[in-house]
C-alpha positions in Angstrom: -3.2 21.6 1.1 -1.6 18.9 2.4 -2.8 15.1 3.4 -6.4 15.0 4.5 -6.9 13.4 7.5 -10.6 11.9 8.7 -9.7 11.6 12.6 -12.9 8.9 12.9 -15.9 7.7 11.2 -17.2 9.2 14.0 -16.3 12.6 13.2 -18.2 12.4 10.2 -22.1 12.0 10.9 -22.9 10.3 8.1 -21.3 7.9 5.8 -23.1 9.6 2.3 -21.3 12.8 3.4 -18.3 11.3 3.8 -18.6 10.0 0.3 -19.8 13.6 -0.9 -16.9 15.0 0.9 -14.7 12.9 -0.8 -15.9 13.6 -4.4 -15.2 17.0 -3.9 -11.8 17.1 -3.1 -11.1 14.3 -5.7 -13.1 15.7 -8.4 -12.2 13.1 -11.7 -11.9 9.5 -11.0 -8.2 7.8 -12.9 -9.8 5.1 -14.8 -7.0 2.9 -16.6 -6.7 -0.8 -17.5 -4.1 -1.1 -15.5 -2.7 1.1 -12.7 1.2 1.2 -13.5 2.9 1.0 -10.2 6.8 1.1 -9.0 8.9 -0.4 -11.9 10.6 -2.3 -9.6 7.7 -4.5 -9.2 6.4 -4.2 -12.9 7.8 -8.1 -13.5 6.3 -9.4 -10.7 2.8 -8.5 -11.5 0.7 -9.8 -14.1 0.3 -7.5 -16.3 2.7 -5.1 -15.1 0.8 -3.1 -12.8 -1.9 -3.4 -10.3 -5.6 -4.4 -11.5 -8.4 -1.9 -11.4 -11.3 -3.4 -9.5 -9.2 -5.8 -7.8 -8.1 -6.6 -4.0 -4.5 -7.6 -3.2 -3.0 -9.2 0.2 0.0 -7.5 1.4 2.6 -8.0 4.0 2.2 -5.9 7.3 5.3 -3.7 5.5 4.7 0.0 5.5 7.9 0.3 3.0 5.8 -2.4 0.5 2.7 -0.5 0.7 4.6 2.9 -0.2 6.3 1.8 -2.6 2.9 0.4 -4.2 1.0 3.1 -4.3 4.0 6.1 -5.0 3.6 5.9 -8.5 -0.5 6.0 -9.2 0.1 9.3 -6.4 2.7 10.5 -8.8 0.2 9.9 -11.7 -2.3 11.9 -10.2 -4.7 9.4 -8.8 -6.3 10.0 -5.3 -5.5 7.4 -2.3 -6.6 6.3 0.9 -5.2 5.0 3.7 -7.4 3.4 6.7 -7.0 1.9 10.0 -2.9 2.5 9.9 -2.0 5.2 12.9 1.3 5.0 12.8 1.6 5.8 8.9 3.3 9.3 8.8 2.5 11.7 6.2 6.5 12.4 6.4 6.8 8.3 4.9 4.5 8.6 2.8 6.0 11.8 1.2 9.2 10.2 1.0 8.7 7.2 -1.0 6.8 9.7 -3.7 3.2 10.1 -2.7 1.1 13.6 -3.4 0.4 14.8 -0.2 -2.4 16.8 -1.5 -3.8 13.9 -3.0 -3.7 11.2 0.0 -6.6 10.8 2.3 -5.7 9.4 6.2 -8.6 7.7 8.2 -6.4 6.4 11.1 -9.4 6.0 13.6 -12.4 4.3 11.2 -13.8 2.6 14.1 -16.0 -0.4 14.3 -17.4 0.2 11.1 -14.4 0.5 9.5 -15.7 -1.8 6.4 -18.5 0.6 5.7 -15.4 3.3 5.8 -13.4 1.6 2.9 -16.3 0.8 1.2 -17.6 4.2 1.1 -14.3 5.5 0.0 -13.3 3.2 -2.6 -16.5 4.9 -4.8 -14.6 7.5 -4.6 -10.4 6.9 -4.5 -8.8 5.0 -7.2 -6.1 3.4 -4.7 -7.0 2.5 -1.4 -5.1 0.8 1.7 -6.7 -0.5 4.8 -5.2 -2.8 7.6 -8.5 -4.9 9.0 -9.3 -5.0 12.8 -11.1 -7.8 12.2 -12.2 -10.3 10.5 -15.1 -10.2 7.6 -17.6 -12.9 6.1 -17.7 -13.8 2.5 -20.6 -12.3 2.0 -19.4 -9.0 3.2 -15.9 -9.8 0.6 -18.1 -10.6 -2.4 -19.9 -7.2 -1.7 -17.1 -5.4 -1.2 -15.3 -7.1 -4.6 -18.5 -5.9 -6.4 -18.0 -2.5 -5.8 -14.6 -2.2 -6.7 -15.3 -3.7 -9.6 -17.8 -1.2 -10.4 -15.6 1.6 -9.5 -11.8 0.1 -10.3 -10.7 0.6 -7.4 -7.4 -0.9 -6.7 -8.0 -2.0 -2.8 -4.6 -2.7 -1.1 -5.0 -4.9 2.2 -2.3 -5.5 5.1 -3.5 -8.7 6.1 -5.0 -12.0 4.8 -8.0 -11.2 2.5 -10.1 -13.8 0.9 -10.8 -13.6 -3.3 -7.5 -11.6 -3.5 -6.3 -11.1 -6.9 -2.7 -11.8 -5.7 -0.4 -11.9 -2.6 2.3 -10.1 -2.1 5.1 -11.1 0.6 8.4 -9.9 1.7 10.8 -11.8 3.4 14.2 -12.3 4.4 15.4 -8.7 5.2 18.8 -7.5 5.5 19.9 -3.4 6.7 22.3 -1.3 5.6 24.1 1.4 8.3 24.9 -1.3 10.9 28.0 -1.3 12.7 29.1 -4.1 15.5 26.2 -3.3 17.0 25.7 0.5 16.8 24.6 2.5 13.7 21.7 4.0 11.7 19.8 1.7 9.6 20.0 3.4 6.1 18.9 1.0 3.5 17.3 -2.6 3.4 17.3 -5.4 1.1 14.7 -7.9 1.1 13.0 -11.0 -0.8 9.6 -9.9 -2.6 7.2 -12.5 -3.6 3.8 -12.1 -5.6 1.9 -15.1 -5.5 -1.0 -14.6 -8.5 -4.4 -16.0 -8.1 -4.2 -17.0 -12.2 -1.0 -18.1 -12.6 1.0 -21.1 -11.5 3.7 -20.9 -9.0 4.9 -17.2 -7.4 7.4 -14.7 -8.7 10.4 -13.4 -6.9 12.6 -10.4 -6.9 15.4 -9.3 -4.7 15.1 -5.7 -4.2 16.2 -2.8 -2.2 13.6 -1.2 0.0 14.3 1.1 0.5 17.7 1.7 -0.7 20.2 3.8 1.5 19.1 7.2 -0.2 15.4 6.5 0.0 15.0 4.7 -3.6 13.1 1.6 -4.4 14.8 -1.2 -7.0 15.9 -4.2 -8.5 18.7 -5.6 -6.4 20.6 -6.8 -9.8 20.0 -3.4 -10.9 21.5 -1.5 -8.0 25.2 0.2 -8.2 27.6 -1.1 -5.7 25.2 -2.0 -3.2 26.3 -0.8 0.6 27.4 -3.8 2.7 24.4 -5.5 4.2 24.2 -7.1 7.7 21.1 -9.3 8.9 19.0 -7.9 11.7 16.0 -9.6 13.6 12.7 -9.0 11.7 11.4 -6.6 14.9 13.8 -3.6 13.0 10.5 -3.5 10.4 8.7 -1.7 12.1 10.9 1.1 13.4 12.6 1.4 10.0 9.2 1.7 8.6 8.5 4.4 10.0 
């Protein structure tokens, strides 16, 4: 089997059989006290991982999102990825993640929060990118059930009560000519700004590196010779 996708909410008539759906194919819920994640980010994050039962505000950066979640894939947990079209299975089996373990709901239509909050019960790790907009009340209710279920909820976007924020900036590709080339590797600035801890941490890191890899810039072997490129190559590169 390879990634699952859920094409709508609508293709499923009802949210509970969604839900059931979902428990079948996961079977076992990871339940850790705290989900170890790419080691390139393990000093950036209190803790050294990502929290269970906790939400986390991300960049719009399909590479950062990857990178995140590769390593509970690797580690057998079950993810989910919602409202994000253009996410290819082929990215997302590059940077590491189980195929046979990663659920795509690319479509979750306008009730798209019912969507996540039906499948955190279920997923360990899950992503969504909000069309919209949600009230506090709908956040606290949403925070209460992945604390219930440690779920580790990933969001692309601004998200109120988030355990921590995690930006990149500054990039820089590899593969560029005067002009003409194939963008191989990037370099970039990654900041994690902590909810419970004063000031924000920062890493230089490649992200990918030019065969694919995620790491610490200062730990990287002869780094390929970067050249800055406007901020609209993100999205392309991403993939």
């Amino acid at each position: 089997m390879r990634a699952t996708m859920v094409r709508s909410a609508e293709a499923v008539s009802d949210i509970h059989e969604l839900r059931a759906q979902l428990e079948r194919m996961q079977g076992r819920r990871l339940d850790a006290p705290v989900l170890p994640t790419h080691p390139a980010f393990t000093s950036l994050l209190p803790g050294g991982g990502l929290r269970p039962g906790s939400a986390y505000a991300l960049s719009p950066s399909a590479s950062l999102l990857l990178a995140l979640m590769a390593r509970p894939s690797q580690d057998g947990a079950w993810c989910g990825a919602i409202g994000m079209p253009e996410l290819g299975a082929e990215a997302a089996e590059r940077y590491g993640l189980d195929l046979d373990r990663l659920v795509f709901v690319p479509d979750p239509g306008p009730r798209w929060l019912a969507v996540t909050a039906t499948i955190a019960e279920v997923l360990p790790v899950v992503a969504v990118r909000p069309p919209s907009r949600v009230s506090e009340k709908e956040v606290a209710r949403l925070a209460a059930r992945l604390r219930d279920r440690g779920t580790v909820l990933l969001v692309q976007g601004a998200w109120p009560q988030a355990e921590a924020t995690i930006d990149v900036a500054d990039p820089r590709w590899a593969g560029l000519g005067d002009g003409h080339g194939y963008l191989s590797g990037r370099e970039l600035t990654v900041t994690v700004t902590h909810r419970r801890s004063p000031g924000a941490r920062r890493a230089r890191m490649l992200l990918p590196a030019a065969d694919g890899t995620v790491s610490l810039l200062e730990q990287a072997v002869a780094p390929p010779r970067l050249r800055a490129v406007p901020d609209a190559y993100e999205t392309a590169a991403a993939g």
